[in-house]
C-alpha positions as CSV (number, residue, x, y, z in Angstrom):
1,X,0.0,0.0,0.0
2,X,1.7,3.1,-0.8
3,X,0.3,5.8,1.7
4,X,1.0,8.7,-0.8
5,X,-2.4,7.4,-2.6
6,X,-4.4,6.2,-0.1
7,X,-6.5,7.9,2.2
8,X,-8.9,7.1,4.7
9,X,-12.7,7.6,4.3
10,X,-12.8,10.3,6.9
11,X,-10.2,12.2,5.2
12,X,-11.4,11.7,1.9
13,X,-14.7,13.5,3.7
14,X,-13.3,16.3,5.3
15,X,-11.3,17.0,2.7
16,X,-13.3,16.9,-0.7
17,X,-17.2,16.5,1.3
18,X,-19.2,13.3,0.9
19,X,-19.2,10.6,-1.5
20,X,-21.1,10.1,-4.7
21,X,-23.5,7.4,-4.5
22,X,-21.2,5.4,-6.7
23,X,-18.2,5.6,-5.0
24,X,-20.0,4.6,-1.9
25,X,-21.7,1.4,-3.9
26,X,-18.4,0.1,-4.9
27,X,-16.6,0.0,-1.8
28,X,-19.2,-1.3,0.1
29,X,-18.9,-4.0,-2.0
30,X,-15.4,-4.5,-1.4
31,X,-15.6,-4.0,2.2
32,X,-18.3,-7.0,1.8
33,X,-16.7,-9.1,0.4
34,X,-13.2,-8.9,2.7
35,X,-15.7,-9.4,5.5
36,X,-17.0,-11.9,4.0
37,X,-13.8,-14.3,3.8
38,X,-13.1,-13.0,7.2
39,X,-16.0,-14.7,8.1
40,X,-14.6,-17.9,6.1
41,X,-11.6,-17.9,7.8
42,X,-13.0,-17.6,11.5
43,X,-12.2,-13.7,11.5
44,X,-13.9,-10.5,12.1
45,X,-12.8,-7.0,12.1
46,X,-14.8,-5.6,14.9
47,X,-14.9,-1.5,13.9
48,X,-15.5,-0.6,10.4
49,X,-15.6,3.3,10.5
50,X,-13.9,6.1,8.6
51,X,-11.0,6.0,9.9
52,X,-9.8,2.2,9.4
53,X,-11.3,2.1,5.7
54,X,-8.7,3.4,3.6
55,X,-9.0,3.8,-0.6
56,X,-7.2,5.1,-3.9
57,X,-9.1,8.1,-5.3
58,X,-8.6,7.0,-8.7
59,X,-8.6,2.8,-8.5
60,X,-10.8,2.8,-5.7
61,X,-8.9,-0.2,-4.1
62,X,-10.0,-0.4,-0.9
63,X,-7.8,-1.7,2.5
64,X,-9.2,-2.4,6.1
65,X,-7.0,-1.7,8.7
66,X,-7.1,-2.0,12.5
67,X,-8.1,-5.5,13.9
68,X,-7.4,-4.5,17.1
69,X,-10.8,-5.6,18.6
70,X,-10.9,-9.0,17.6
71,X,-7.9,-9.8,19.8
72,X,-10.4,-9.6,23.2
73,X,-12.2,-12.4,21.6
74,X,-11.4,-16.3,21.0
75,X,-10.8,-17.4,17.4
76,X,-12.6,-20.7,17.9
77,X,-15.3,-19.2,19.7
78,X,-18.7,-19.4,17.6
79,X,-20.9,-17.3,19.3
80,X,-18.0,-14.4,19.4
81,X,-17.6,-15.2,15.9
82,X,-20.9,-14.6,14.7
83,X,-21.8,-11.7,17.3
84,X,-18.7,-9.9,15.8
85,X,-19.9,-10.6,12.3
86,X,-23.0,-8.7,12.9
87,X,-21.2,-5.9,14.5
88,X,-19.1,-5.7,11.4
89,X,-22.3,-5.3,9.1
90,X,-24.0,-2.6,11.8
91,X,-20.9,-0.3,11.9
92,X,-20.5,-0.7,7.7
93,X,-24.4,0.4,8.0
94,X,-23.2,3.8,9.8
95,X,-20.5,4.4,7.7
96,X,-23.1,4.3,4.7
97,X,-24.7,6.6,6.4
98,X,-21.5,9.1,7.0
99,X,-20.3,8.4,4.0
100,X,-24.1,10.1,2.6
101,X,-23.6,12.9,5.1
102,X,-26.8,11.6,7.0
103,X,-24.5,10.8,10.1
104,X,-21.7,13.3,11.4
């Protein structure tokens, strides 16, 4: 990841306003889908926001960053698993929501 490109959603948004409905489509897609295989794997992230979704203006490539909650939990531990899961897809369901400028 070259940092010169990237930027995180949050300065993306205080930098250049909100997101075109586009924009926000296709990286809710790829955040989606990396959740998804987290999933797969036994993994979840535990805090998608703004300022751990990070994305090249002109590729849109997306990265997560910052796992830092799922260390509290067991790997192996079902119920963790899937209660983290759901948290995942609440907290990418705010983000829509800043990234439309309905949250602050």
């Amino acid at each position: 990841m070259d940092p010169v490109h990237y930027m995180t959603v949050k300065e993306y948004i205080e930098q250049y306003g909100f997101l075109d409905e586009y924009s926000i489509s296709w990286m809710v897609q790829e955040i989606y889908k990396a959740l998804v295989i987290l999933k797969k794997i036994g993994l979840f992230h535990g805090w998608i926001n703004g300022n751990n979704i990070f994305f090249d203006k002109k590729s849109m490539d997306v990265v997560i960053s910052d796992y830092g909650i799922y260390n509290v939990f067991h790997r192996n531990d079902k119920l963790n698993l899937d209660e983290g899961s759901r948290f995942d897809i609440i907290s990418l369901g705010i983000l829509i929501l800043k990234m439309l400028g309905i949250l602050r």
